[in-house]
Backbone and ligand atoms as CSV (ligand in chain L), in Angstrom:
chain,resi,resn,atom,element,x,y,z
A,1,UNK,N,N,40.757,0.166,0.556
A,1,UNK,CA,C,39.832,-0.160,1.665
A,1,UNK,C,C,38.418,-0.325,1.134
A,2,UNK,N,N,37.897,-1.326,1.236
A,2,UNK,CA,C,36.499,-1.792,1.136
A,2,UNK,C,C,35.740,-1.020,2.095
A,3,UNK,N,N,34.449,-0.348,1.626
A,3,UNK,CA,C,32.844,0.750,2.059
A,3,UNK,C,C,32.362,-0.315,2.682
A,4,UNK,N,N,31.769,-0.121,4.159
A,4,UNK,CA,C,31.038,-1.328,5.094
A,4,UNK,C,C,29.829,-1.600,4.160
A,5,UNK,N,N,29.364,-2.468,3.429
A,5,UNK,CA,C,28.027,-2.738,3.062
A,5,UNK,C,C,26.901,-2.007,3.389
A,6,UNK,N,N,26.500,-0.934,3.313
A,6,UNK,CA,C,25.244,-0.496,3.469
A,6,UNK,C,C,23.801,-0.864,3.315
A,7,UNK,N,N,23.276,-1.401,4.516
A,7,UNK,CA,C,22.123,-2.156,4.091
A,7,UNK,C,C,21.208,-0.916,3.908
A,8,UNK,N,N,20.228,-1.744,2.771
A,8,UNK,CA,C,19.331,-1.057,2.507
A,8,UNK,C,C,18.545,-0.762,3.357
A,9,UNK,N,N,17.436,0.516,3.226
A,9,UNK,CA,C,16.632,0.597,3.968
A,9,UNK,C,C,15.616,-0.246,3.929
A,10,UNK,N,N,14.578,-0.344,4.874
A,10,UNK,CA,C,13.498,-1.214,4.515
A,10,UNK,C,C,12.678,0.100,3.540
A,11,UNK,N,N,10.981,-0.369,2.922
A,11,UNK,CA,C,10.376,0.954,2.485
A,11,UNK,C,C,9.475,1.423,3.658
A,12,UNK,N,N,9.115,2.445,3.980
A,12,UNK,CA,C,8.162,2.598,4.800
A,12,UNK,C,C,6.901,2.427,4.174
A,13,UNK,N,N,5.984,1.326,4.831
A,13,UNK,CA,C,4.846,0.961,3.781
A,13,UNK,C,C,3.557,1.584,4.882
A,14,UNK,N,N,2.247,1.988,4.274
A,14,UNK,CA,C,1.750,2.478,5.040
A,14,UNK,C,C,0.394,1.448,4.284
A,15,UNK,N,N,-0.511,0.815,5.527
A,15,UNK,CA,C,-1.413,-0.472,5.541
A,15,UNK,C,C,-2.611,0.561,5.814
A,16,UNK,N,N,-3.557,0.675,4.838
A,16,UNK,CA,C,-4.790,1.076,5.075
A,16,UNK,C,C,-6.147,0.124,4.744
A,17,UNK,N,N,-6.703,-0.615,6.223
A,17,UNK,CA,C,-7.597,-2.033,6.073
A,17,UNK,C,C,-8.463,-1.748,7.578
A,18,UNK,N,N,-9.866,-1.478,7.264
A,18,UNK,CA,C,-10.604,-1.605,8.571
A,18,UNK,C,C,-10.873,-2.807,8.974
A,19,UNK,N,N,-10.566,-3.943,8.329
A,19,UNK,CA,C,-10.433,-4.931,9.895
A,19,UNK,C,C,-9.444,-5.374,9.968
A,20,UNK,N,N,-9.747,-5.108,11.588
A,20,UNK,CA,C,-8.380,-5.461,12.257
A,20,UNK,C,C,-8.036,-6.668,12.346
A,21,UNK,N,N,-8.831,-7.917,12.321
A,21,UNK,CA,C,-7.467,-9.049,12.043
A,21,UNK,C,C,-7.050,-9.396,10.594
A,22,UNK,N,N,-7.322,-8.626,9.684
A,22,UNK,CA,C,-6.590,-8.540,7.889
A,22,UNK,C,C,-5.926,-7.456,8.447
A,23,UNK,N,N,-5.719,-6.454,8.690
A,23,UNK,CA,C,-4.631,-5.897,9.034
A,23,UNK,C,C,-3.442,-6.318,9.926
A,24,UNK,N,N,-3.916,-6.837,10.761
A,24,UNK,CA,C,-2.814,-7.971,11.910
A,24,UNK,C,C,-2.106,-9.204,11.293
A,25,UNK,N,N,-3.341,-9.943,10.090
A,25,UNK,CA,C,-2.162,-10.768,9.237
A,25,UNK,C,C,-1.378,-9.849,8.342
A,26,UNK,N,N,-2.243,-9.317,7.814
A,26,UNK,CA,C,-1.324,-8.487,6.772
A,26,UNK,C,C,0.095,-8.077,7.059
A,27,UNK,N,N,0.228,-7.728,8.198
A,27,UNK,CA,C,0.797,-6.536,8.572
A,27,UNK,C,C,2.159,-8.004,9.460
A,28,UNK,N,N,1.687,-8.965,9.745
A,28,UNK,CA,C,2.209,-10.007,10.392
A,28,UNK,C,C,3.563,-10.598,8.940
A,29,UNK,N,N,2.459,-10.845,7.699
A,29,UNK,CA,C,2.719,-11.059,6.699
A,29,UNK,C,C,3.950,-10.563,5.732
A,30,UNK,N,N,3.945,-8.941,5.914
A,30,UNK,CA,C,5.516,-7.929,5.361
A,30,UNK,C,C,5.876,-7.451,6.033
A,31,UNK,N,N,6.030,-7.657,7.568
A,31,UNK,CA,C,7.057,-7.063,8.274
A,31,UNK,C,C,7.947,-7.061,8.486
A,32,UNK,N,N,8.554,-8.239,7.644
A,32,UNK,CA,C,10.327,-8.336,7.753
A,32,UNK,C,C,10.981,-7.935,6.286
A,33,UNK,N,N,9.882,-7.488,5.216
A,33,UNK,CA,C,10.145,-6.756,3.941
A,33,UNK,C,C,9.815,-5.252,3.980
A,34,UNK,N,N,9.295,-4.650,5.009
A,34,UNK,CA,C,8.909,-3.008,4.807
A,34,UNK,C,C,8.713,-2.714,6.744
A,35,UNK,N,N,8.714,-1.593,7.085
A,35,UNK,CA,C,8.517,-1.078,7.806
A,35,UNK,C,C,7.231,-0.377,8.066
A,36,UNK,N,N,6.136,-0.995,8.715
A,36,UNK,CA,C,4.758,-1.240,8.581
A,36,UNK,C,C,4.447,0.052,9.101
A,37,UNK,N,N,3.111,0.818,9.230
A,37,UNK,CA,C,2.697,1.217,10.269
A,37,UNK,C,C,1.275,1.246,9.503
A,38,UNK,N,N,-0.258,1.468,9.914
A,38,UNK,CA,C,-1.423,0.923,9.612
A,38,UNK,C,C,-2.310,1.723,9.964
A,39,UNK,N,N,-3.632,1.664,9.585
A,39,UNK,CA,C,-4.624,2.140,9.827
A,39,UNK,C,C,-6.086,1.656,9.666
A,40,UNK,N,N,-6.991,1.928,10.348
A,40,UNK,CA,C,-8.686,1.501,9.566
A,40,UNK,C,C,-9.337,2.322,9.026
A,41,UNK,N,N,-8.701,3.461,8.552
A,41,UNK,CA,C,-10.055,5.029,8.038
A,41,UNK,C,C,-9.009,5.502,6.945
A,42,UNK,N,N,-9.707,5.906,6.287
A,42,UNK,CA,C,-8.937,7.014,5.274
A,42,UNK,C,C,-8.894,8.822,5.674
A,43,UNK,N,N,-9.735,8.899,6.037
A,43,UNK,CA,C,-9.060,10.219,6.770
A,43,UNK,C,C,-8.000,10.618,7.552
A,44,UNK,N,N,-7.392,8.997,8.272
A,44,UNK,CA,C,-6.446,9.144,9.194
A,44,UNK,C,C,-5.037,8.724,8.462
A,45,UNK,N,N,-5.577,8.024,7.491
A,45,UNK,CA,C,-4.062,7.195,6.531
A,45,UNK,C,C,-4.056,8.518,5.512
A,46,UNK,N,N,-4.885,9.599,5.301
A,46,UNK,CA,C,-4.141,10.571,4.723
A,46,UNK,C,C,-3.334,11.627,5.584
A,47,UNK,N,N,-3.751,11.866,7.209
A,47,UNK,CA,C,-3.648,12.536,7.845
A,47,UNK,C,C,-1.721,12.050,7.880
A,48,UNK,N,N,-1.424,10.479,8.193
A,48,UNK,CA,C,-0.438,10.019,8.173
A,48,UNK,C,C,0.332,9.803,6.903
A,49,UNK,N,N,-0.180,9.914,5.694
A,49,UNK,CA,C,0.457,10.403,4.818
A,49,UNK,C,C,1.460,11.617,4.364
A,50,UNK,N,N,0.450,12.870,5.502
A,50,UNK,CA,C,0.530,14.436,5.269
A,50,UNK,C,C,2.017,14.289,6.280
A,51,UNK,N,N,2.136,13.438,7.177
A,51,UNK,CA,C,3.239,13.508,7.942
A,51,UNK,C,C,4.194,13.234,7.740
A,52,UNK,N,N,3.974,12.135,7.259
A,52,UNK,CA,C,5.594,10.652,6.960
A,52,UNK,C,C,5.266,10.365,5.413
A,53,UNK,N,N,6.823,10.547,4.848
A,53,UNK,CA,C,7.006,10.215,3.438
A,53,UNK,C,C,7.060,8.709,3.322
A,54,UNK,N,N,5.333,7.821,2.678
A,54,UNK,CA,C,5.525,6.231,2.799
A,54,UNK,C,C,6.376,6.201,1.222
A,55,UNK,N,N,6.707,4.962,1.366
A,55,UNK,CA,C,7.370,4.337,-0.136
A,55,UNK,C,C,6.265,3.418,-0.752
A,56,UNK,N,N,5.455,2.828,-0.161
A,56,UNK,CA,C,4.077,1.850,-0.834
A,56,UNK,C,C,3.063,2.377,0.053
A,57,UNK,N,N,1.712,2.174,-0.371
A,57,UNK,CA,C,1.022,2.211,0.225
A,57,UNK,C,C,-0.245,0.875,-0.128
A,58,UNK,N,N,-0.931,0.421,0.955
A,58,UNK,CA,C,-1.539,-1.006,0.609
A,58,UNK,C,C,-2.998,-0.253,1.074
A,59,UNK,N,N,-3.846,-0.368,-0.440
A,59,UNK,CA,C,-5.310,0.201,0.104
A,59,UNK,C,C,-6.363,-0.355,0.212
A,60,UNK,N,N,-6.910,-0.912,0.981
A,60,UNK,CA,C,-8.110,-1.370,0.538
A,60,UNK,C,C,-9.135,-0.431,0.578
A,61,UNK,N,N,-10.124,-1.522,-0.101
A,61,UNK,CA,C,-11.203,-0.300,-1.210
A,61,UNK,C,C,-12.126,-0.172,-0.142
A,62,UNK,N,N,-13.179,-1.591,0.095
A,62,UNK,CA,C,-13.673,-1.006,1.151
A,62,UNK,C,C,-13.523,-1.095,2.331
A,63,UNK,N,N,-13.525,0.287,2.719
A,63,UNK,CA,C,-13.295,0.782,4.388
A,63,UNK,C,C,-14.227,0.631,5.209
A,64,UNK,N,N,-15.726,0.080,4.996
A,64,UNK,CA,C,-16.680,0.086,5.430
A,64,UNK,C,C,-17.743,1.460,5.519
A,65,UNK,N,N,-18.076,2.058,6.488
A,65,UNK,CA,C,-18.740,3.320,6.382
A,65,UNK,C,C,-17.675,4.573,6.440
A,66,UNK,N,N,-18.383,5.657,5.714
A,66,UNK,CA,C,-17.332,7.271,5.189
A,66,UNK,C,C,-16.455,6.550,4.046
A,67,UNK,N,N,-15.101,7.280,4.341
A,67,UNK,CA,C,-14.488,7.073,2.605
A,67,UNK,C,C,-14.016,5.632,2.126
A,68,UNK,N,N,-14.491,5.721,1.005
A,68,UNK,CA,C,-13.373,4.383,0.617
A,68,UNK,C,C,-11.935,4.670,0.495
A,69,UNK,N,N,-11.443,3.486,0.002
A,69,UNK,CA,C,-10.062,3.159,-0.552
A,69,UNK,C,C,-9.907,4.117,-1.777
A,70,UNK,N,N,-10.904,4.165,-2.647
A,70,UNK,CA,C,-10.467,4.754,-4.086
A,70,UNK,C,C,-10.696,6.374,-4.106
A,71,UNK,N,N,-11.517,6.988,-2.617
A,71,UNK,CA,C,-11.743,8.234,-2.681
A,71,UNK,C,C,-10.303,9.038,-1.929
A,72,UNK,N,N,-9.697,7.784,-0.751
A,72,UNK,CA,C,-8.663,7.933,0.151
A,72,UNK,C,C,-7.182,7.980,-1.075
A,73,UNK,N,N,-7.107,7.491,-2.017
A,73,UNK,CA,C,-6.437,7.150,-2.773
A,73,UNK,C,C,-6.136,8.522,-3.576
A,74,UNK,N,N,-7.382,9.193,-4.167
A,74,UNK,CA,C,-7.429,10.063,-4.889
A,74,UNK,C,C,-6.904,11.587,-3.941
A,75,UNK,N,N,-7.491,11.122,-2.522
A,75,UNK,CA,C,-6.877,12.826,-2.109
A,75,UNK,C,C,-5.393,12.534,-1.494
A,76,UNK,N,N,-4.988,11.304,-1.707
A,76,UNK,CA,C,-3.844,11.119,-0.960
A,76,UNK,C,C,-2.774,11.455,-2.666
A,77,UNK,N,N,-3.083,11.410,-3.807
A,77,UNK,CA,C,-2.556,11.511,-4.411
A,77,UNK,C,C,-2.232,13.053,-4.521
A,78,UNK,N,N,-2.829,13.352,-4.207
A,78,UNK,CA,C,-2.881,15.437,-4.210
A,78,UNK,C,C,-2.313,15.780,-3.433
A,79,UNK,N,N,-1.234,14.888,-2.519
A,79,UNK,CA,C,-0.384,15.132,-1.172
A,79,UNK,C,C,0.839,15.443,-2.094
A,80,UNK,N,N,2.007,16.613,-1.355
A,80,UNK,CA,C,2.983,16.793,-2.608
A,80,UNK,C,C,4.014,15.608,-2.462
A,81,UNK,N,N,4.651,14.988,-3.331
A,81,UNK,CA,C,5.363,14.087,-2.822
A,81,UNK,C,C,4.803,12.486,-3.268
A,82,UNK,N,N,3.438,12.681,-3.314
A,82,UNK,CA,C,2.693,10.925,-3.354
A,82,UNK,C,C,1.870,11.193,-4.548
A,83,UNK,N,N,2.328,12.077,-5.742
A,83,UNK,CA,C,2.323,12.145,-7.183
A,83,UNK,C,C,2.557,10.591,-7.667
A,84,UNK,N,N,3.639,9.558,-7.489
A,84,UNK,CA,C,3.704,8.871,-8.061
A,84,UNK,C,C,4.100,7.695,-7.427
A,85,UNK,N,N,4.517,7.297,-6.219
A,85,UNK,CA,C,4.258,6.280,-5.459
A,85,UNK,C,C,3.362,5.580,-5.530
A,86,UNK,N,N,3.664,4.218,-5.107
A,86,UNK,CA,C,2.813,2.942,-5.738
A,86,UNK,C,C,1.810,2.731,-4.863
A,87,UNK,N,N,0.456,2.382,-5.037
A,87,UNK,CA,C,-0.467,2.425,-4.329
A,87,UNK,C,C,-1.359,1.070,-4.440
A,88,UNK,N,N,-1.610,0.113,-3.782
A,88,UNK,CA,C,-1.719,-1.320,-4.031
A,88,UNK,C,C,-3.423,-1.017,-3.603
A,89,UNK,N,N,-4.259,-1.907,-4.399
A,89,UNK,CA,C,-5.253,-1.950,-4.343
A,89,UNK,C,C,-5.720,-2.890,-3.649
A,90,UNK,N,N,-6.487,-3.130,-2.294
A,90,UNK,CA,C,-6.510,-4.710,-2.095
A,90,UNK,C,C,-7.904,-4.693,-2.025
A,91,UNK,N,N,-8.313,-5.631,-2.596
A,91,UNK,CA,C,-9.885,-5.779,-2.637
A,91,UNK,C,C,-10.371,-7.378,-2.573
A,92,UNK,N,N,-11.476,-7.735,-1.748
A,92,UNK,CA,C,-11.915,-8.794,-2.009
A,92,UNK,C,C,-12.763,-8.970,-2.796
A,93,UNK,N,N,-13.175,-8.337,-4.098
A,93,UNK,CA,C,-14.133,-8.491,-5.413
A,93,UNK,C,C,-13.618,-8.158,-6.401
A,94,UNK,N,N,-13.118,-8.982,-7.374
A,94,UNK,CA,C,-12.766,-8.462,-8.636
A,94,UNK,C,C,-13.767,-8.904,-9.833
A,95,UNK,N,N,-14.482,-7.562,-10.342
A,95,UNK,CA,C,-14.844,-7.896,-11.482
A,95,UNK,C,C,-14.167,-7.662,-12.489
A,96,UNK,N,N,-14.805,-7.606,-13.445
A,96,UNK,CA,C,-14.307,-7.302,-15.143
A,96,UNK,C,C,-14.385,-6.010,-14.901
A,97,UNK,N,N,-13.481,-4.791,-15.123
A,97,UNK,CA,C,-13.376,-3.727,-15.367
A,97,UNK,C,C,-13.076,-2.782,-14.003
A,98,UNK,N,N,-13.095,-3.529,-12.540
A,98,UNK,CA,C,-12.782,-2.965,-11.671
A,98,UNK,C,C,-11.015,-2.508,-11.647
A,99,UNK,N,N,-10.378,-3.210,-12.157
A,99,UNK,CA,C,-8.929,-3.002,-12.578
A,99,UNK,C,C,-8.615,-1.450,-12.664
A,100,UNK,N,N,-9.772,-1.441,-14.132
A,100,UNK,CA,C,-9.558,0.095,-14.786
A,100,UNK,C,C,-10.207,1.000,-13.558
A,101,UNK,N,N,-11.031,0.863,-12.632
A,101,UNK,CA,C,-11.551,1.934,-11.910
A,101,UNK,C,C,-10.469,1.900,-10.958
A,102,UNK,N,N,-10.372,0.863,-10.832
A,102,UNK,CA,C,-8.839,1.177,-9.301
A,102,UNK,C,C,-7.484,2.182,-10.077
A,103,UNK,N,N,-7.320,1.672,-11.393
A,103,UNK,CA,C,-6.085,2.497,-12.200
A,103,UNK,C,C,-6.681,4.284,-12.039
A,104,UNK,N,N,-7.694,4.358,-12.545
A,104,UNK,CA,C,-8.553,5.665,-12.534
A,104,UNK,C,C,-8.607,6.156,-11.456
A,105,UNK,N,N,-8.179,5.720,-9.945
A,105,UNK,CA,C,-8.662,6.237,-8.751
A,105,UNK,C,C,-7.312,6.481,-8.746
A,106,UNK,N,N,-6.181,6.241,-9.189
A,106,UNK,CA,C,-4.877,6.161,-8.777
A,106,UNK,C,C,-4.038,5.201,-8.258
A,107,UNK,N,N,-4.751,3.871,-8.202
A,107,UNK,CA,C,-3.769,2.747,-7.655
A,107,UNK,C,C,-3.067,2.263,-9.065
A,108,UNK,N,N,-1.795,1.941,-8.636
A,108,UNK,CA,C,-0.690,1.578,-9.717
A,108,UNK,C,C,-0.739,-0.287,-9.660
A,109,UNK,N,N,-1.097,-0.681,-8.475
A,109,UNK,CA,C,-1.394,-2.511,-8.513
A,109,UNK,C,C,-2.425,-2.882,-7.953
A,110,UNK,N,N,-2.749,-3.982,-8.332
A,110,UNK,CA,C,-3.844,-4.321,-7.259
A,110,UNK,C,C,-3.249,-5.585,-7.203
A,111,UNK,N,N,-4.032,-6.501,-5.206
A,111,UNK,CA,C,-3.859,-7.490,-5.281
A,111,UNK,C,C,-5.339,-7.975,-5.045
A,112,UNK,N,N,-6.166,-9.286,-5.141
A,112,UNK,CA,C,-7.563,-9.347,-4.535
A,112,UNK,C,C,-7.270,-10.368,-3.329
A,113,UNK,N,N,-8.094,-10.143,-2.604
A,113,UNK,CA,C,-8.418,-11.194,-1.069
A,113,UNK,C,C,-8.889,-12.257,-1.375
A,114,UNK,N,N,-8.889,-13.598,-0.939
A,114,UNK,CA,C,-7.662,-14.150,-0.042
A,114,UNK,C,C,-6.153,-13.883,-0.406
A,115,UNK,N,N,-5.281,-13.052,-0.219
A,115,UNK,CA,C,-4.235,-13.915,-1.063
A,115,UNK,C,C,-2.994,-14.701,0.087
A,116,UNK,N,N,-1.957,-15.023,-0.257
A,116,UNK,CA,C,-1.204,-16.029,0.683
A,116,UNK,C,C,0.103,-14.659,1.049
A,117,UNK,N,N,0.627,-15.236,1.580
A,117,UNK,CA,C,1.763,-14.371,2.328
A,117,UNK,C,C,2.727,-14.471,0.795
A,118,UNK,N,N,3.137,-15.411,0.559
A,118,UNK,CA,C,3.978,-15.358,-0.550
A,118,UNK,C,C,3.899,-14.453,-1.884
A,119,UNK,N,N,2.523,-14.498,-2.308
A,119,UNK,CA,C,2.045,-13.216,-3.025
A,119,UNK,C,C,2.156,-12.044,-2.784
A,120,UNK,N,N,1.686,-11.815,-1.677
A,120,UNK,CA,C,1.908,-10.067,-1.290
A,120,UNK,C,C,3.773,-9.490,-1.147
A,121,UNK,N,N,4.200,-10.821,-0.234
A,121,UNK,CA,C,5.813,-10.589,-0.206
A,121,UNK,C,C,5.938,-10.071,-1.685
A,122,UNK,N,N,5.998,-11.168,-2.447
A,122,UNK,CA,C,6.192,-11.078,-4.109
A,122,UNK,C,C,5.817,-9.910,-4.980
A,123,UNK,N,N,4.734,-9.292,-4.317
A,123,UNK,CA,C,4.662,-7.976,-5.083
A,123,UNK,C,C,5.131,-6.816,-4.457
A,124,UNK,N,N,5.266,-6.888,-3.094
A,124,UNK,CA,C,5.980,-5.520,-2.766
A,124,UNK,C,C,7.509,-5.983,-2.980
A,125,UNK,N,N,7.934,-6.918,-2.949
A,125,UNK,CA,C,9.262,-7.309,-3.604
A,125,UNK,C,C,9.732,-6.608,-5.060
A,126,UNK,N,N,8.659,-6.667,-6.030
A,126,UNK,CA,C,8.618,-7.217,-7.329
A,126,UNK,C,C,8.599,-5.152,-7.132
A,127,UNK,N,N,7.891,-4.238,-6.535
A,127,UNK,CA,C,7.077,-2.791,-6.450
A,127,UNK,C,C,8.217,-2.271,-6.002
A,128,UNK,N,N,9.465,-2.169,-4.925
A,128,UNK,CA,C,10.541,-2.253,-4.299
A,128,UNK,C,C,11.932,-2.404,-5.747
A,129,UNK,N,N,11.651,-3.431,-6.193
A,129,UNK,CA,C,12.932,-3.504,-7.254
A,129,UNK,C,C,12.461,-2.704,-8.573
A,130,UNK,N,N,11.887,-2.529,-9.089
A,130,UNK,CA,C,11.238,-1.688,-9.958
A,130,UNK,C,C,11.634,0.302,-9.821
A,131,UNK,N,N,11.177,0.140,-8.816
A,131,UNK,CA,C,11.706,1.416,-7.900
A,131,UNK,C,C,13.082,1.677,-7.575
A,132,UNK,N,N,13.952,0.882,-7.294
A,132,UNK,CA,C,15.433,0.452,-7.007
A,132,UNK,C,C,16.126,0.792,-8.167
A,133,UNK,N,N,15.402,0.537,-9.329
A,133,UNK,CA,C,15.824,0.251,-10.420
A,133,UNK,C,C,15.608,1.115,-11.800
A,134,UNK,N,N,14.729,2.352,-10.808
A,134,UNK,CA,C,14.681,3.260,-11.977
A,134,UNK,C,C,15.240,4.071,-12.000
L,1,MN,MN,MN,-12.330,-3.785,4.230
């Protein structure tokens, strides 16, 4: 007797972006690859961290006023459990050497702004099988 196919789960991805229509595409963008849920503050995307075990997390850096992305990043890493989960950097400025400060804050990828739907699919795709696969 053939096991019914077990579909995979989706990941639970957790979207941290204070504006709300980059979060509404964003979030428009991987919702049929992860199981979304979102935020605009970092106090509250750690608060929802402390609750629900995410599988990615998508950060952007800046949050506007109070914490950033890379300070939200760092205490979310001190959560037990989100030691080593992948933490996507999204930023609309990339200089020379911001890479290494996002690696240093604790993000494991970054993507920069604009990017297209196909890209982001492609890396939580690419963040997802990696993980699958270790
Ligand atoms: Mn922002």
């Amino acid at each position: 007797m053939t096991e019914p196919t077990k579909e995979k789960e989706l990941p639970n991805l957790l979207l941290v972006e204070d504006n709300v229509e980059n979060k509404d595409v964003i979030t428009y963008f991987i919702r049929a690859i992860s199981k979304v849920d979102s935020t605009i503050d970092g106090p509250s995307a750690i608060e929802m961290a402390k609750a629900k075990k995410y599988d990615i997390i998508l950060m952007d850096i800046n949050l506007g006023l109070g914490m950033n992305g890379l300070e939200t990043t760092k205490r979310i890493r001190m959560i037990e459990g989100y030691e080593k989960i992948p933490i996507v950097a999204v930023t609309a400025y990339a200089m020379v050497g911001d890479k290494e400060i996002f690696i240093d804050a604790g993000c494991t990828h970054y993507i920069s702004k604009p990017f297209s739907k196909q890209e982001i699919v492609d890396l939580i795709k690419s963040i997802i099988l990696d993980r699958d696969t270790e």
